[in-house]
C-alpha positions as YAML, in Angstrom:
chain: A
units: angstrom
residues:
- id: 1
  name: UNK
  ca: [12.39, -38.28, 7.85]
- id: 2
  name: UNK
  ca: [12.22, -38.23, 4.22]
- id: 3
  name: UNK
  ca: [16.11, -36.46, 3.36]
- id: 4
  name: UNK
  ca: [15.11, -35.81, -0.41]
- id: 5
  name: UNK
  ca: [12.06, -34.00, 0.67]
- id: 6
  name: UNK
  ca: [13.68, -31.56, 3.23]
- id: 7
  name: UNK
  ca: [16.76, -31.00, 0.77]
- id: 8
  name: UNK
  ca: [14.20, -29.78, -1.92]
- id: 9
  name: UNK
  ca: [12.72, -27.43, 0.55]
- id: 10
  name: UNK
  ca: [16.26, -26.35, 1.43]
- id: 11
  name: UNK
  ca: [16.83, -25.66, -2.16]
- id: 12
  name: UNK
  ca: [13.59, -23.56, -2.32]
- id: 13
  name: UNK
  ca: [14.83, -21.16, 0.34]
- id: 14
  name: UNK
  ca: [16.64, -18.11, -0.82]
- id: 15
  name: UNK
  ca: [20.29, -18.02, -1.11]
- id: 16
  name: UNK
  ca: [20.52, -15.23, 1.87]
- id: 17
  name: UNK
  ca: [18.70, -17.73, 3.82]
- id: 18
  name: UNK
  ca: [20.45, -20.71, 3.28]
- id: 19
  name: UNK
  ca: [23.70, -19.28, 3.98]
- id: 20
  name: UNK
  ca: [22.18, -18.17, 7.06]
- id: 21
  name: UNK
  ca: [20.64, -21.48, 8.15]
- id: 22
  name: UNK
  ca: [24.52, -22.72, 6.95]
- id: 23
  name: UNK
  ca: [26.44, -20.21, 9.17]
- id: 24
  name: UNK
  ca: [23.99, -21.01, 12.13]
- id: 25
  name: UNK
  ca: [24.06, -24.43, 11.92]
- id: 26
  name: UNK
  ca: [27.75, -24.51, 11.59]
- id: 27
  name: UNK
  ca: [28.49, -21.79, 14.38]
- id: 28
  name: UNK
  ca: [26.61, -23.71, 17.03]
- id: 29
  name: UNK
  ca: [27.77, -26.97, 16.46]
- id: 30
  name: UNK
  ca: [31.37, -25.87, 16.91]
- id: 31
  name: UNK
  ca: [30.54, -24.15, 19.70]
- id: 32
  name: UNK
  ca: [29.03, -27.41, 21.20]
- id: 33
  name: UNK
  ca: [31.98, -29.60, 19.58]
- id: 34
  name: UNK
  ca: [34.43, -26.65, 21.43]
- id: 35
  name: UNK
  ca: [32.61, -27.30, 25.15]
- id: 36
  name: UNK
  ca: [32.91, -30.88, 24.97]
- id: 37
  name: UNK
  ca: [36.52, -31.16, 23.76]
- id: 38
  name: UNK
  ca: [37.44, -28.54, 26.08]
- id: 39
  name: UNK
  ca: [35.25, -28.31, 28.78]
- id: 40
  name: UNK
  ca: [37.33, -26.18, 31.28]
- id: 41
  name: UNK
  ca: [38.13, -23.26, 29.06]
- id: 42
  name: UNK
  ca: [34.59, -23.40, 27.88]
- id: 43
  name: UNK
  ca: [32.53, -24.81, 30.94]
- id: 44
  name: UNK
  ca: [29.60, -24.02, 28.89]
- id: 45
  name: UNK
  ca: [27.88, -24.46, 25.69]
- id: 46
  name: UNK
  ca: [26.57, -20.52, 25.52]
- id: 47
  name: UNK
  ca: [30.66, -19.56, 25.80]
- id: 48
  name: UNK
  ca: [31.19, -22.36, 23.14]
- id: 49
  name: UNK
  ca: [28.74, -20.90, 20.95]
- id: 50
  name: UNK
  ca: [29.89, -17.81, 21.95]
- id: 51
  name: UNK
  ca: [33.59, -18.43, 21.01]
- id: 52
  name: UNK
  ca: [32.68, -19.98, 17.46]
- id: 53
  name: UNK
  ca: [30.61, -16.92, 16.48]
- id: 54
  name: UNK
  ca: [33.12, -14.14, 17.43]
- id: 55
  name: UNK
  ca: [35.64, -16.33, 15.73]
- id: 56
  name: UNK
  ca: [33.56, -17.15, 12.48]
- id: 57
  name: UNK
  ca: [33.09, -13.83, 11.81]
- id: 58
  name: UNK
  ca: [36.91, -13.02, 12.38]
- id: 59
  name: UNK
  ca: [36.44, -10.81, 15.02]
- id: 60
  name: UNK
  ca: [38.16, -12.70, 17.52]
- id: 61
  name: UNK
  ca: [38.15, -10.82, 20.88]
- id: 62
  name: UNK
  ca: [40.42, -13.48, 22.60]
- id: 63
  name: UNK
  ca: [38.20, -13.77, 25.75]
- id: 64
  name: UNK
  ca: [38.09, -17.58, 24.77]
- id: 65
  name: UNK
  ca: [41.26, -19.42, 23.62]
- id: 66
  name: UNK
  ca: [41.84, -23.04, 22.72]
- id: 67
  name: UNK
  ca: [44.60, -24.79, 24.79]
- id: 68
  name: UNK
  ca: [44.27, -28.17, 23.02]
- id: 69
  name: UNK
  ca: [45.70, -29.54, 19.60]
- id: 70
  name: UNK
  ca: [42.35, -30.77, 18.32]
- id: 71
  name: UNK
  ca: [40.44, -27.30, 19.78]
- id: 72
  name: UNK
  ca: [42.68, -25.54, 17.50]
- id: 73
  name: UNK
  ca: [42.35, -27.46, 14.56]
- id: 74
  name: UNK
  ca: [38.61, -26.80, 15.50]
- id: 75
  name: UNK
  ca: [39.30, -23.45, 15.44]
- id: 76
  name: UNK
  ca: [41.44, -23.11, 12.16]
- id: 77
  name: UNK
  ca: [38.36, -24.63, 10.18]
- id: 78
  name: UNK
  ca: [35.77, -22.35, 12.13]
- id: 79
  name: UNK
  ca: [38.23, -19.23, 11.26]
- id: 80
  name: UNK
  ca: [38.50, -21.12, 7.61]
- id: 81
  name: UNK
  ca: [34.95, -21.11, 7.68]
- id: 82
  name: UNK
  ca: [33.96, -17.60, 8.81]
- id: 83
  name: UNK
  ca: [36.68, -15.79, 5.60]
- id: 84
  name: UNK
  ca: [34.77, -18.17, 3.42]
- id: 85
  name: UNK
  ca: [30.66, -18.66, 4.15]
- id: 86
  name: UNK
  ca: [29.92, -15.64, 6.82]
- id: 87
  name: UNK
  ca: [32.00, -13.52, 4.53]
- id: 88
  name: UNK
  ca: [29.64, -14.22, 1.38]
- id: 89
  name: UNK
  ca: [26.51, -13.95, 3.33]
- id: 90
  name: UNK
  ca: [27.24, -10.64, 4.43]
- id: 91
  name: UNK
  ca: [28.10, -9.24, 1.02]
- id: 92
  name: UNK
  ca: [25.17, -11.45, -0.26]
- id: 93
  name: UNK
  ca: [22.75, -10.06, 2.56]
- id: 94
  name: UNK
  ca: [23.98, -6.29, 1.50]
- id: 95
  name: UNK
  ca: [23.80, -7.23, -2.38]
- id: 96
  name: UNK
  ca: [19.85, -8.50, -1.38]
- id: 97
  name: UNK
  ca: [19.13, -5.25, 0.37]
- id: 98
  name: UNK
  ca: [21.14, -3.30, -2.74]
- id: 99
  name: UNK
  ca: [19.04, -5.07, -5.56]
- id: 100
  name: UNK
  ca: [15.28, -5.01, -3.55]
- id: 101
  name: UNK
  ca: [16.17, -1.04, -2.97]
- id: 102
  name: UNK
  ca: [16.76, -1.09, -6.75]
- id: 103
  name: UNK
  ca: [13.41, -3.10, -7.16]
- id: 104
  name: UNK
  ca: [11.43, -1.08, -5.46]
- id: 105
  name: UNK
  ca: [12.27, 2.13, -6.76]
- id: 106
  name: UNK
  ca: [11.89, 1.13, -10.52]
- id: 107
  name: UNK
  ca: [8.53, -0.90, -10.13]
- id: 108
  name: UNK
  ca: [9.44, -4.52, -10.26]
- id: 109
  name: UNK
  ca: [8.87, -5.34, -6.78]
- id: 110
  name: UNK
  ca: [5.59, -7.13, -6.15]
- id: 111
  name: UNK
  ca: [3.38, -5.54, -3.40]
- id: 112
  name: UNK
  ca: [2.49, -8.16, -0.31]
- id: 113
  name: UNK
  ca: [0.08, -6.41, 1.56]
- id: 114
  name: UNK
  ca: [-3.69, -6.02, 1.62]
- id: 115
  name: UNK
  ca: [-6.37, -3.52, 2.39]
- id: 116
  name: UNK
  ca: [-4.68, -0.72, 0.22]
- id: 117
  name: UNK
  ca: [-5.38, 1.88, -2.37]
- id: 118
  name: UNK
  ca: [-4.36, 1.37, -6.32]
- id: 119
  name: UNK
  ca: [-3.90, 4.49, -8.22]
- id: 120
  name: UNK
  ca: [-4.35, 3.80, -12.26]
- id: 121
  name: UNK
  ca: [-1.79, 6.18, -14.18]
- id: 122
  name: UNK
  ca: [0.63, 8.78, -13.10]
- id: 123
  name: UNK
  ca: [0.12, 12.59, -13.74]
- id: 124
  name: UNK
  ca: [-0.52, 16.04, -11.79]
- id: 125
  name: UNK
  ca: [-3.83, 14.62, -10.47]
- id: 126
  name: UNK
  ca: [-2.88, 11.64, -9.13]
- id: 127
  name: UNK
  ca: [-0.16, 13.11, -7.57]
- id: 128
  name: UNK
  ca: [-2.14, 15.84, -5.52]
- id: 129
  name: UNK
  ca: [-4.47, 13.22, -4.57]
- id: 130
  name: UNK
  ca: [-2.06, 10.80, -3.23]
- id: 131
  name: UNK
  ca: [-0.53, 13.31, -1.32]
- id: 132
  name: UNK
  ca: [-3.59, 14.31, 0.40]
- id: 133
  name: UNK
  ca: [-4.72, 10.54, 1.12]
- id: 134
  name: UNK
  ca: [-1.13, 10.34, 2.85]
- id: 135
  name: UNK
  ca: [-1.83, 13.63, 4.54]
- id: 136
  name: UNK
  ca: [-5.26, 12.40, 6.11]
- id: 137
  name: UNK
  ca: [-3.82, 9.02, 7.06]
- id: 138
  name: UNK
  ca: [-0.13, 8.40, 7.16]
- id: 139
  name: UNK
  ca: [-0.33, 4.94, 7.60]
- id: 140
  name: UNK
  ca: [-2.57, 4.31, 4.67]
- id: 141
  name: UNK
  ca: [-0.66, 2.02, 1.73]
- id: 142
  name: UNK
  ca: [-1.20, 3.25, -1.79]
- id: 143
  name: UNK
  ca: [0.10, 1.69, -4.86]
- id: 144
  name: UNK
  ca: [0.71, 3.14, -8.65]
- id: 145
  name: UNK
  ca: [0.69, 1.99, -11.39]
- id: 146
  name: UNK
  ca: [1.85, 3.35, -14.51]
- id: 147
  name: UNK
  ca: [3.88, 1.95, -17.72]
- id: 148
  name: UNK
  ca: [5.36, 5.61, -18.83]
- id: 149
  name: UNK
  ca: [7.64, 6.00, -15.75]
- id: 150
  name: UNK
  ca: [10.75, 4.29, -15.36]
- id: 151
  name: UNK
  ca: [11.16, 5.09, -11.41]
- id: 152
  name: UNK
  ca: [8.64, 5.68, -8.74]
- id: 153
  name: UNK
  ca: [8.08, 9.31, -9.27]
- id: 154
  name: UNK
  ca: [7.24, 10.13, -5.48]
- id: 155
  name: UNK
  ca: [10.44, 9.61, -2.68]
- id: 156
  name: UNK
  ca: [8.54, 8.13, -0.65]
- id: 157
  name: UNK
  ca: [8.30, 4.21, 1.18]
- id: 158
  name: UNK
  ca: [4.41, 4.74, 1.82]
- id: 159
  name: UNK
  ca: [3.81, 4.81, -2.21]
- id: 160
  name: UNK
  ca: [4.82, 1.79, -3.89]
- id: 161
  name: UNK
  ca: [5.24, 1.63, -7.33]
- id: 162
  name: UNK
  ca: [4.23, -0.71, -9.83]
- id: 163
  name: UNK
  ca: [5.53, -0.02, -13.58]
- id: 164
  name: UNK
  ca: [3.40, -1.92, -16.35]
- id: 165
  name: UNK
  ca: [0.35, -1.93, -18.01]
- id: 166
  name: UNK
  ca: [-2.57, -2.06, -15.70]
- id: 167
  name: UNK
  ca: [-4.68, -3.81, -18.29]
- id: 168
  name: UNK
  ca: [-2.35, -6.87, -17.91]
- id: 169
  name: UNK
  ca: [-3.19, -9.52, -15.37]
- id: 170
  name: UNK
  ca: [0.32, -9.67, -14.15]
- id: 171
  name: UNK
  ca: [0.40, -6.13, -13.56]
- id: 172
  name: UNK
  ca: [-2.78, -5.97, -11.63]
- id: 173
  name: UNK
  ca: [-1.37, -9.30, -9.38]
- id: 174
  name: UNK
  ca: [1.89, -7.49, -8.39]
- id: 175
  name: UNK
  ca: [-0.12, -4.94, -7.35]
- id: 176
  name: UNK
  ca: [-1.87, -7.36, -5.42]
- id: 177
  name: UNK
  ca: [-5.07, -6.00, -6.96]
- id: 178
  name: UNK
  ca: [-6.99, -8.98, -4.95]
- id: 179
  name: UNK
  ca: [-6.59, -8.18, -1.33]
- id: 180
  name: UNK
  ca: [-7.13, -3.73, -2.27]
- id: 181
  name: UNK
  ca: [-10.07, -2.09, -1.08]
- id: 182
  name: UNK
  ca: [-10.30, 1.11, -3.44]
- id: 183
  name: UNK
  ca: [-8.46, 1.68, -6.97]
- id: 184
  name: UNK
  ca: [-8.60, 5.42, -8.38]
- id: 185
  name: UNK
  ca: [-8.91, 4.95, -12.54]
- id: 186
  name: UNK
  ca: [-7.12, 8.25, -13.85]
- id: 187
  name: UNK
  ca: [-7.66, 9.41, -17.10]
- id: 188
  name: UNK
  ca: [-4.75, 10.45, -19.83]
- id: 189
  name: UNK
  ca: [-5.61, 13.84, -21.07]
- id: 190
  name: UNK
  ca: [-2.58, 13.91, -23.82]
- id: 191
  name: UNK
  ca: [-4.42, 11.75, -25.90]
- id: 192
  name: UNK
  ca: [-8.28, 11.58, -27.63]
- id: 193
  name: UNK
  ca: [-10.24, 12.00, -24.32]
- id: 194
  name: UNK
  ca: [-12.90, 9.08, -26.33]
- id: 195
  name: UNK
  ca: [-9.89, 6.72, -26.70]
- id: 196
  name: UNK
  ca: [-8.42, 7.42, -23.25]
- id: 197
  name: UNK
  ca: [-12.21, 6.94, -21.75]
- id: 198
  name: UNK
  ca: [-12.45, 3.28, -23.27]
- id: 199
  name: UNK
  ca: [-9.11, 2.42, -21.83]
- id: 200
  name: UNK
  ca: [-10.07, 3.23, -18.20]
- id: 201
  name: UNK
  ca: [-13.10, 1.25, -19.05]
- id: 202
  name: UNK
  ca: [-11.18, -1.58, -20.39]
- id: 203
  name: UNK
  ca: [-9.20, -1.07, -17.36]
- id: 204
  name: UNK
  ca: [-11.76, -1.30, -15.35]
- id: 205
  name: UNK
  ca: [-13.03, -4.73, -16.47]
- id: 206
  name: UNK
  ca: [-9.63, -6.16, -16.28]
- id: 207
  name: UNK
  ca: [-9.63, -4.76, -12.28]
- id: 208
  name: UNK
  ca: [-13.28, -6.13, -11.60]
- id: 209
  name: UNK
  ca: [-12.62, -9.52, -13.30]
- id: 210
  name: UNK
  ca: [-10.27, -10.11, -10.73]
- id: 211
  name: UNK
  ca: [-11.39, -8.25, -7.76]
- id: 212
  name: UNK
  ca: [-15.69, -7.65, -8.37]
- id: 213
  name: UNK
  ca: [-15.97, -6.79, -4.67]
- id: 214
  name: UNK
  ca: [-13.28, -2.99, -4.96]
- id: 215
  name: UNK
  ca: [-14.53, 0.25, -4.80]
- id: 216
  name: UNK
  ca: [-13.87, 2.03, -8.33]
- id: 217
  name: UNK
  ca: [-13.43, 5.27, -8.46]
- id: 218
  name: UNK
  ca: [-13.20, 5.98, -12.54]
- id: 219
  name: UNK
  ca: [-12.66, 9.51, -14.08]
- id: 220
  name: UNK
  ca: [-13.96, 10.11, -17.39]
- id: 221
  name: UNK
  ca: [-13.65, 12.65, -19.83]
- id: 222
  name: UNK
  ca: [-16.88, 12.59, -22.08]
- id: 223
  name: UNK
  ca: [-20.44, 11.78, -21.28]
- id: 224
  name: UNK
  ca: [-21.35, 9.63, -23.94]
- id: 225
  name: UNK
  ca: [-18.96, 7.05, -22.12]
- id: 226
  name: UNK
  ca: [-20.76, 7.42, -18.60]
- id: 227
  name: UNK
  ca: [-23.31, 4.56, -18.93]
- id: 228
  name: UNK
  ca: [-20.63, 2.03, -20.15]
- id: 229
  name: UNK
  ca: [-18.30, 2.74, -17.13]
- id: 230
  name: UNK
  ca: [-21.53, 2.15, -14.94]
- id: 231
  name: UNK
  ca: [-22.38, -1.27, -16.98]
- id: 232
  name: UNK
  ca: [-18.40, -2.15, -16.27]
- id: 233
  name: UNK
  ca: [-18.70, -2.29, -12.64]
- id: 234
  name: UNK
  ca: [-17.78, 1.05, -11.92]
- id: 235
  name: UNK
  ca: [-18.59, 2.50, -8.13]
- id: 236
  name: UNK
  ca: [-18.21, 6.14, -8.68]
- id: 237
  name: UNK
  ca: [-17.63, 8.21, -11.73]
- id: 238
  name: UNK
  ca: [-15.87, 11.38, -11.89]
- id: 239
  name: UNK
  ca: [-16.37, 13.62, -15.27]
- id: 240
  name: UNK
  ca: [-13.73, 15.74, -15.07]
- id: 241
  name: UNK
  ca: [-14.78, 18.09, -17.79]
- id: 242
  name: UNK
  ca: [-18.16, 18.61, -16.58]
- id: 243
  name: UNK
  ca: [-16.31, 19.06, -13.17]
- id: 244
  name: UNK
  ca: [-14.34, 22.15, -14.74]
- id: 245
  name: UNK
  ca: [-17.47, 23.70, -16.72]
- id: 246
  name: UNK
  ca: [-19.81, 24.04, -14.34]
- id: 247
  name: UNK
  ca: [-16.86, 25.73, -12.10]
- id: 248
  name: UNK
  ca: [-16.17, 28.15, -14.46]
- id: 249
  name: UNK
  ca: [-19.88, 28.94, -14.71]
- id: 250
  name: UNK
  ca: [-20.36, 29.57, -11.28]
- id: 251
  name: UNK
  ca: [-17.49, 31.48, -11.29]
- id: 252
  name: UNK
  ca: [-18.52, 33.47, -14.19]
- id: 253
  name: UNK
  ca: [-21.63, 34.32, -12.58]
- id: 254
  name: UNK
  ca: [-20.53, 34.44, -8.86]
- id: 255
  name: UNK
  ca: [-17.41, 35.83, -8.90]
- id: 256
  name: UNK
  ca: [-15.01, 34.20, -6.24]
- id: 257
  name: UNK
  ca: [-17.12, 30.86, -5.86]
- id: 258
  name: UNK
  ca: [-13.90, 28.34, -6.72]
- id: 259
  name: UNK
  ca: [-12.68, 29.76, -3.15]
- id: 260
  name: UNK
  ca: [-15.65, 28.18, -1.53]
- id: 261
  name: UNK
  ca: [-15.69, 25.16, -3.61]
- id: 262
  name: UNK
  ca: [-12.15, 24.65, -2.80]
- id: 263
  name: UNK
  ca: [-12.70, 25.03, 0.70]
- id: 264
  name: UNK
  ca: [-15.33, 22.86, 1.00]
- id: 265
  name: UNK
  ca: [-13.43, 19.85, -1.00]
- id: 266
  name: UNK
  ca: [-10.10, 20.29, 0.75]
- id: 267
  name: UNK
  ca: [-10.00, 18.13, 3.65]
- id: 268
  name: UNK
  ca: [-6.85, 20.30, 4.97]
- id: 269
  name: UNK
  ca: [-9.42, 23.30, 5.78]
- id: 270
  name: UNK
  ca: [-11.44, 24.14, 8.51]
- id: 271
  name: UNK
  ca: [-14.31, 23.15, 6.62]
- id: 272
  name: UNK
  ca: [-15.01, 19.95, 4.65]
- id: 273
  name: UNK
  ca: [-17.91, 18.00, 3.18]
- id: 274
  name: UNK
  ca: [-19.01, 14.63, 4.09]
- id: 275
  name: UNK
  ca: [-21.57, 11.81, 4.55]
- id: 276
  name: UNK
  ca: [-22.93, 10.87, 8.44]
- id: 277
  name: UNK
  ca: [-25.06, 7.84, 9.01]
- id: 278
  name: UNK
  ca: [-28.29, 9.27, 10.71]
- id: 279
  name: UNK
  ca: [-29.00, 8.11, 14.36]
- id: 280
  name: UNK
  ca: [-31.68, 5.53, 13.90]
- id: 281
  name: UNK
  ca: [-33.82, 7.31, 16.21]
- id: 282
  name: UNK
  ca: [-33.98, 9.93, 13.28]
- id: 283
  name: UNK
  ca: [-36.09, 7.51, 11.01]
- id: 284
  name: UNK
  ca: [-39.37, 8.38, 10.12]
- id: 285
  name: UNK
  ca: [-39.16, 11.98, 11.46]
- id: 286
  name: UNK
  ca: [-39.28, 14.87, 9.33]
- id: 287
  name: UNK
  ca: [-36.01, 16.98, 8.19]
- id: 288
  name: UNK
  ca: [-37.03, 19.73, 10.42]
- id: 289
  name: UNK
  ca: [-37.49, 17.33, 13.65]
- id: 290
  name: UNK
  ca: [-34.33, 15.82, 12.84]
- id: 291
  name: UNK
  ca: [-32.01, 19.50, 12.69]
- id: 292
  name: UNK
  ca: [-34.12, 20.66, 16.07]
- id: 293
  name: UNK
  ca: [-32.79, 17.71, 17.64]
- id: 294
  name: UNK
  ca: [-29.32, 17.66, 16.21]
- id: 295
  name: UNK
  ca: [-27.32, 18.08, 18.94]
- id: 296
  name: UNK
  ca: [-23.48, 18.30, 17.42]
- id: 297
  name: UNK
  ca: [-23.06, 22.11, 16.42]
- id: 298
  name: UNK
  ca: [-19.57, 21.74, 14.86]
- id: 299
  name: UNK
  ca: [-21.85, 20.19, 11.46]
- id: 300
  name: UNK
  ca: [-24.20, 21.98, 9.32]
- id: 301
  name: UNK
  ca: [-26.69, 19.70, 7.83]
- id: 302
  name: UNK
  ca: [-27.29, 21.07, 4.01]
- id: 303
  name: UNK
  ca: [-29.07, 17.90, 2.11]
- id: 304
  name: UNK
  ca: [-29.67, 14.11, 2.37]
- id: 305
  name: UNK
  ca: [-28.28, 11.33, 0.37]
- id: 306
  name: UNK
  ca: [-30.88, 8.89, -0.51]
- id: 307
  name: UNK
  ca: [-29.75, 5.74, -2.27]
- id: 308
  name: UNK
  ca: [-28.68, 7.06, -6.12]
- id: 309
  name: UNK
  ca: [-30.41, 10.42, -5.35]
- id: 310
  name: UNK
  ca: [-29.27, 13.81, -3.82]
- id: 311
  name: UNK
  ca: [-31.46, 16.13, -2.27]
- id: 312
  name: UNK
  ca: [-30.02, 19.55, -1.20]
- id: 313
  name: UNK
  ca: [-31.56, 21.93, 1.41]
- id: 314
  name: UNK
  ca: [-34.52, 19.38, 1.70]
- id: 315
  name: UNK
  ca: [-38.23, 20.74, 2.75]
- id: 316
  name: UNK
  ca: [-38.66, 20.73, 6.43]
- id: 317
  name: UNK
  ca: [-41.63, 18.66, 6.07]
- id: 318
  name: UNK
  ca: [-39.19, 15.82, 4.45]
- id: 319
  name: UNK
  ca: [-39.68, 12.76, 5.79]
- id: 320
  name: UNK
  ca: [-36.34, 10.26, 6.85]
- id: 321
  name: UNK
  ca: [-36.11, 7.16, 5.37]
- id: 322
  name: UNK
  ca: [-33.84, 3.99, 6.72]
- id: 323
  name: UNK
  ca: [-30.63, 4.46, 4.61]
- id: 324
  name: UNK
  ca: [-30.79, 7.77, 4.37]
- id: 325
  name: UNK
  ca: [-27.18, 9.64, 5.06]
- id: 326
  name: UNK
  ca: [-26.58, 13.30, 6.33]
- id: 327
  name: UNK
  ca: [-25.23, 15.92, 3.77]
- id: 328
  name: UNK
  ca: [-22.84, 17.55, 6.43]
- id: 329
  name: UNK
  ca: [-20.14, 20.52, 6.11]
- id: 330
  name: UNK
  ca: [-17.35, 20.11, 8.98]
- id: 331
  name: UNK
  ca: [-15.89, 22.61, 10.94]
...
């Protein structure tokens, strides 16, 4: 065994662990030490071990006693032993569990797992919508990032925060940007909504570089930037301001419509709005054929989604093509 190579390995390990691996080591050879010197008062090596623990830690419960001169010397370096290295490991265990609390809470812990959401920039939005993600799915892991905060703005362990700037590599690899599934690009609306739509692009590009195969989910705030956050990779673009006009038209002209959309985009309603993959069977029939036959009555069919295109309240003559997805409103 090569001694240099495990004591470098040793040295790796951190210091809660090696005082661990020290008290262990040290607890159970005294308790074999204690059987063998003493073998009637400790006819086993489970009541040596035993012994050396409860006295290591200074409990001592006095169910085991050494009778011997060299047992108690034994035992006056175990009790030596316990005041001195089981002492510092449990103030250095609390001290570890103290400073990763600390961590955590103001964004300097790294995140370790994988298949999880990244949210890009903290504000009203991104708060709503991370609270509704953790509504539908409680054990779904989301992590923020944001450089304006100081502390994770959200009490809660399912939301793990990440302070720095996302267009940094470093940030993006605490956030373990590699192993995510989704990321959700907010925009800053305190700023010039052109400069704040080139930074989510830049963003973007920084996110794609290092993980092409995520789902993007970008929000914009002009049009003029659309095409370049399609050329950077992006999945699914969301322009907020067009988003907010056309509501206010329809709302202008149908008064009360923002209760319907509402309805229909809250996921906490009776109602909702979603995609279904059509039964293959379905292919090649016409639209018509296809609602005659549909056979689950808590879904209304309204359109088809067809590759990049949307077709609403489709002609009953329509014919179904393979790929095409169901338009549906839940109840």
């Amino acid at each position: 065994m090569n001694f240099s190579a495990v004591a470098h390995t040793y040295a790796r390990f951190p210091v809660v662990l090696r005082l661990f691996l020290m008290a262990a080591f040290l607890v159970f050879t005294a308790g074999v030490a204690i059987h063998y010197i003493e073998p009637d008062t400790f006819p086993t090596i489970f009541e040596g071990v035993w012994w050396a623990l409860v006295t290591a830690s200074t409990v001592g419960y006095g169910d085991y006693t050494p009778v011997t001169n060299v047992g108690r010397f034994l035992a006056f370096f175990v009790i030596m032993f316990g005041i001195g290295v089981v002492s510092f490991f449990v103030t250095s265990l609390a001290s570890t569990a103290i400073t990763t609390r600390n961590a955590f809470k103001h964004g300097e812990l790294s995140f370790k797992k994988k298949e999880h959401y990244v949210v890009i920039g903290w504000n009203e939005r991104a708060k709503n919508m991370i609270l509704h993600l953790q509504q539908l799915n409680d054990r779904l892991d989301i992590v923020l990032i944001d450089q304006t905060m100081k502390q994770s703005p959200l009490n809660n362990n399912m939301l793990h925060f990440i302070r720095g700037n996302p267009l940094e590599d470093r940030t993006l690899k605490r956030a373990n940007i590699e192993k995510a599934t989704t990321v959700i690009i907010t925009a800053n609306l305190h700023g010039h909504e052109a400069e704040a739509d080139s930074k989510s692009i830049i963003t973007l590009l920084a996110i794609k570089g290092l993980n092409p195969n995520i789902y993007s989910v970008v929000e914009i705030l002009t049009p003029d930037q659309k095409n370049n956050c399609l050329r950077a990779g992006a999945d699914e673009i969301v322009e907020t301001s067009l988003l907010t006009s056309l509501t206010m038209v329809n709302s202008t002209m149908y008064h009360g419509i923002t209760k319907v959309i509402y309805q229909l985009l809250d996921h906490q309603s009776d109602h909702m709005l979603l995609y279904e993959e059509i039964p293959s069977h379905f292919i090649g029939k016409t639209f018509g054929e296809c609602i005659s036959q549909f056979e689950d009555k808590s879904k209304l069919v309204i359109g088809i989604s067809r590759k990049d295109e949307i077709i609403l309240h489709p002609l009953t003559s329509s014919v179904m093509e393979d790929g095409d997805k169901f338009i549906i409103i839940k109840r």
